[in-house]
C-alpha positions as CSV (number, residue, x, y, z in Angstrom):
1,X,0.0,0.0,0.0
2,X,3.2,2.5,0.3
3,X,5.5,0.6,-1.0
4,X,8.1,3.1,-2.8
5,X,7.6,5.8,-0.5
6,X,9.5,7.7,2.4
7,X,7.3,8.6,5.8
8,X,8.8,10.7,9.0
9,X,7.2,10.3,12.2
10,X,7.8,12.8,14.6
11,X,7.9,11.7,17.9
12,X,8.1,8.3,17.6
13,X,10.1,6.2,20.0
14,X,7.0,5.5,21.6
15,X,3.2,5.4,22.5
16,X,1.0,6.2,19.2
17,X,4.6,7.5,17.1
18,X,6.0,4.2,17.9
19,X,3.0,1.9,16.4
20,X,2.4,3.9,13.6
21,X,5.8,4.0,12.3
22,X,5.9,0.3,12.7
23,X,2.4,0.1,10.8
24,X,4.0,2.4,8.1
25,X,7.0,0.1,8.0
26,X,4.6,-2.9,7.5
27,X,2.9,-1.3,3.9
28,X,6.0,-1.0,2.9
29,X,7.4,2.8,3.6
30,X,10.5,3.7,4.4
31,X,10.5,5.2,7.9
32,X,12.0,7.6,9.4
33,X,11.9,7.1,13.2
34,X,12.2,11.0,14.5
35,X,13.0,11.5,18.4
36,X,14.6,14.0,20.7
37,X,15.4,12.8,23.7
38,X,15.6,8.6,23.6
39,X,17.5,7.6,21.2
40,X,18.2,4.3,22.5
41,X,13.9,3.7,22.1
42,X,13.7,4.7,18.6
43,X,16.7,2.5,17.7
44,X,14.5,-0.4,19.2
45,X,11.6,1.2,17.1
46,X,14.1,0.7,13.7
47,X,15.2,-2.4,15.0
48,X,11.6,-4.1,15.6
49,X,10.6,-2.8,12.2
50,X,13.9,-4.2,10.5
51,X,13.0,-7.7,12.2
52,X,9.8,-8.0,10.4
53,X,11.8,-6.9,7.1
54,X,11.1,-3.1,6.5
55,X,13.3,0.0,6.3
56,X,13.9,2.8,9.0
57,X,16.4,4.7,10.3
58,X,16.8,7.0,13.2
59,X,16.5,11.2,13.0
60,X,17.0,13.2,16.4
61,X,16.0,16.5,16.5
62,X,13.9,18.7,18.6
63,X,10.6,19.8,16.4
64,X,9.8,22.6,18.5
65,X,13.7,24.3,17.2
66,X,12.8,25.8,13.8
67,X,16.3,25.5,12.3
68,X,17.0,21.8,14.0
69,X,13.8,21.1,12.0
70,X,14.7,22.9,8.3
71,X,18.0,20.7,8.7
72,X,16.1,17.5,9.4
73,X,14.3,18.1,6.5
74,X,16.9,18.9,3.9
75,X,19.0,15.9,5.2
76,X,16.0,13.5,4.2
77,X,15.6,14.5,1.4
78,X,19.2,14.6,0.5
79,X,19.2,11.0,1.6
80,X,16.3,9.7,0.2
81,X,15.4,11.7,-2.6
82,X,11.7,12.5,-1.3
83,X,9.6,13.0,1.5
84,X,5.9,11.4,0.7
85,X,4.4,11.4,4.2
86,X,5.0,13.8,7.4
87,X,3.0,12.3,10.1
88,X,3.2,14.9,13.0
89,X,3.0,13.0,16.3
90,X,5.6,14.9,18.8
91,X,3.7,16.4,21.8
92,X,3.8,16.5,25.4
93,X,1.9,17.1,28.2
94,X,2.2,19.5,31.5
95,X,-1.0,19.4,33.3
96,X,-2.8,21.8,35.5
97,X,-5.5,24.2,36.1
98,X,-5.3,27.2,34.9
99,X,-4.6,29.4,37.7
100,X,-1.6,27.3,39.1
101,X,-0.2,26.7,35.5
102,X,3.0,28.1,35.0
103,X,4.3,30.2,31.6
104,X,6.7,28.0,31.5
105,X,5.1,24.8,31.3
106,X,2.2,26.3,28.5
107,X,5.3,27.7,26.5
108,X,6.4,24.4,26.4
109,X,3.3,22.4,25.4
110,X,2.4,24.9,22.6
111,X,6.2,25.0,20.9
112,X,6.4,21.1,21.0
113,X,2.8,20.0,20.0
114,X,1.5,23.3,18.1
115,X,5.0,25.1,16.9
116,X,6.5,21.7,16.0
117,X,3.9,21.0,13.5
118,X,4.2,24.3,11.6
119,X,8.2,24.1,11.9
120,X,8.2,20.6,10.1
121,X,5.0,21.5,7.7
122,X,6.8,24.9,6.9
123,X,10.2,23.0,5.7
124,X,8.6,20.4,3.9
125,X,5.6,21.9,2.3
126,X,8.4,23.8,-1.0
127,X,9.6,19.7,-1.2
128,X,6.0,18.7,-1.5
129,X,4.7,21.6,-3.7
130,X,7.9,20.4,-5.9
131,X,7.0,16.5,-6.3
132,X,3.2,17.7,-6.6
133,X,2.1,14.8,-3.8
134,X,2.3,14.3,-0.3
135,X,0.5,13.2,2.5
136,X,0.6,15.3,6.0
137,X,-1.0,13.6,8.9
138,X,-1.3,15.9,12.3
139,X,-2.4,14.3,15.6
140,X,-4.6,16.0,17.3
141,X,-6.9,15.1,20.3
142,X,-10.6,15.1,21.2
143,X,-9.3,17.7,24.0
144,X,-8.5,19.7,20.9
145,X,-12.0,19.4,19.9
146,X,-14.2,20.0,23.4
147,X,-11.3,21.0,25.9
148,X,-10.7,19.9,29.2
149,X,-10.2,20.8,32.8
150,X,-6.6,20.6,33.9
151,X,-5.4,20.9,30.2
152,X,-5.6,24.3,29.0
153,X,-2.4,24.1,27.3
154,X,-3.0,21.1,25.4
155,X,-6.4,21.7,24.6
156,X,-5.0,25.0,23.2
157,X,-1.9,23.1,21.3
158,X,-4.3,20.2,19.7
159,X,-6.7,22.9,18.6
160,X,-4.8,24.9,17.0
161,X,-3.5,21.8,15.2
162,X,-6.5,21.4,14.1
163,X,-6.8,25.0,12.7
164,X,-3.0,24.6,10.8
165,X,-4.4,21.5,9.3
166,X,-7.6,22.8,8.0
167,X,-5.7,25.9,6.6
168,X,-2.9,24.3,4.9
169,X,-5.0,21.6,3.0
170,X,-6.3,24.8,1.5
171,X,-3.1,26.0,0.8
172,X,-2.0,23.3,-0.6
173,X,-4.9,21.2,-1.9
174,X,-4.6,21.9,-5.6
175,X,-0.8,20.4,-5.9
176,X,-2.1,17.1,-5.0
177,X,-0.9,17.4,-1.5
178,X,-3.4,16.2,1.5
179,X,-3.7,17.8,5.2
180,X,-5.5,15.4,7.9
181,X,-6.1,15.4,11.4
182,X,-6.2,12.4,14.0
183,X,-7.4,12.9,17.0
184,X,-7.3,10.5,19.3
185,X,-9.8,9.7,22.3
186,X,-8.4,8.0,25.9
187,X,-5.3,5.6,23.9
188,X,-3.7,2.7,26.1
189,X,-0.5,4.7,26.5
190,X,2.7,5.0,29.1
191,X,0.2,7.9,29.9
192,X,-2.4,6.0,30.7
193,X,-0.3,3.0,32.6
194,X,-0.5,5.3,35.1
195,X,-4.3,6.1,35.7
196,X,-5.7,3.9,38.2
197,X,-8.2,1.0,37.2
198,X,-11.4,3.3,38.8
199,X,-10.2,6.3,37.0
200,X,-9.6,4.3,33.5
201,X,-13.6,2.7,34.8
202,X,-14.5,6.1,34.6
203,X,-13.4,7.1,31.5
204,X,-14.2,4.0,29.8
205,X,-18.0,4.2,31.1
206,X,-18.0,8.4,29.1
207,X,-17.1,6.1,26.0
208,X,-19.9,4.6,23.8
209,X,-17.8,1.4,23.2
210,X,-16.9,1.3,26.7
211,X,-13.3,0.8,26.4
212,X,-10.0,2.6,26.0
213,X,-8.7,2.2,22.5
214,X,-5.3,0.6,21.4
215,X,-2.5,2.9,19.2
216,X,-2.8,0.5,16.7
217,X,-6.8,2.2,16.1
218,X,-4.9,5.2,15.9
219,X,-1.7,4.3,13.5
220,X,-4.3,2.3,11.1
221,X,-6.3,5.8,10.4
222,X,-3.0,7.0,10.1
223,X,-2.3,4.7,7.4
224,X,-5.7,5.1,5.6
225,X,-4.8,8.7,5.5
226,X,-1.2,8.0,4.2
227,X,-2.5,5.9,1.4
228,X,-4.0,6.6,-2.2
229,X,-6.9,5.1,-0.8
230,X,-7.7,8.7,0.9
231,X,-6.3,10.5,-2.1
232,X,-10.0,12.8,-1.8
233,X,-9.8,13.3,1.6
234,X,-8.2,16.6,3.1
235,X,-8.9,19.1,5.6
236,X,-10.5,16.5,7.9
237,X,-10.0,15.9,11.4
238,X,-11.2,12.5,12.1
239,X,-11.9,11.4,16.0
240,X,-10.5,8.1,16.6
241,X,-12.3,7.8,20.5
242,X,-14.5,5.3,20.6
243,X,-17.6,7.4,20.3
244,X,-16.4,9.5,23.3
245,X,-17.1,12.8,21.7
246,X,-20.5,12.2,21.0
């Protein structure tokens, strides 16, 4: 299904980066396993995906620096001769309510998970416009779509996510180029590991199927969205929750 081409996955040494990079590996991409501070987990990422006889390397770099990023990007595409998929995953959470949350901790949120999706759409998007194709793929989150307490920064990042991706699929729409959005619902995660089993009870009974979802929900969509098989779809954000937003 993408056999032939060349996928980056920011942010993914683990959690939902980590499955779909694997899953992209498995149609037959080329993957580029992007991570900034574990290196030693994305080379576990390249090596699971090499076992089961795809292609990935390793890229570190900090998506949130706008310079680390333009170099990323030229370096790819010196290497590989294209860039056919950018599926922005990288983000980060610092919870709080509003009133005790720092500047500091909603700087951070909004340069990793808003600021690092314009810094590697921005440095790709000329390479795209070039080959006239490619597929960007943005994670988002239901927060992004109905808020929540505790998580204004977030809410605020995955939002606006969801406002960059709307926007550039119009930008770029006519040069064969698709813009998507993800977002996941509650996603067995290292995030979640730690929830206890009444709080994960309690989410799971706000969810129409009454469960939390796995990453590999999330990295299939991903996939679709990656695919010529979406080739007419852009500018959507698609919920991947379990029916928790309705």
């Amino acid at each position: 299904m993408l056999a032939g081409k060349v996928a980056l996955v920011t942010g993914a040494s683990r959690g939902i980066g980590r499955c779909t990079a694997v899953t992209l590996a498995s149609y037959g991409a080329t993957v580029i396993v992007n991570y900034n501070g574990n290196k030693e987990k994305a080379e576990e990422v390249v090596a699971e995906i090499k076992a089961n006889g795809g292609t990935a390397v390793t890229y570190g770099c900090n998506v949130s620096d706008y310079d680390a990023v333009e170099t990323m990007m030229k370096d790819i595409v010196a290497e590989h001769g294209s860039l056919d998929i950018l599926v922005n995953n990288a983000g980060i959470t610092k919870d709080g309510l509003l009133m005790k949350m720092s500047e500091t901790d909603y700087d951070a949120v909004l340069d990793t998970n808003l600021k690092g999706t314009f810094n590697c759409i921005k440095h790709i998007s000329r390479q795209m416009l070039k080959q006239k194709s490619g597929r960007i793929i943005n994670l988002s989150s239901v927060v992004g779509v109905y808020g929540n307490a505790g998580q204004v920064n977030y809410a605020a990042s995955k939002a606006g996510v969801i406002g960059i991706t709307k926007s550039v699929a119009k930008e770029l729409g006519s040069r064969g180029i698709t813009v998507n959005a993800v977002a996941p619902g509650f996603i067995v995660t290292e995030m979640t590991d730690a929830m206890t089993d009444e709080a994960k009870k309690q989410v799971s009974d706000h969810i129409a199927m009454k469960r939390l979802g796995d990453v590999k929900d999330v990295a299939e969509m991903v996939a679709f969205l990656a695919s010529e098989k979406a080739a007419y779809v852009t500018g959507q954000v698609i919920c991947v929750d379990g029916g928790m937003s309705l």
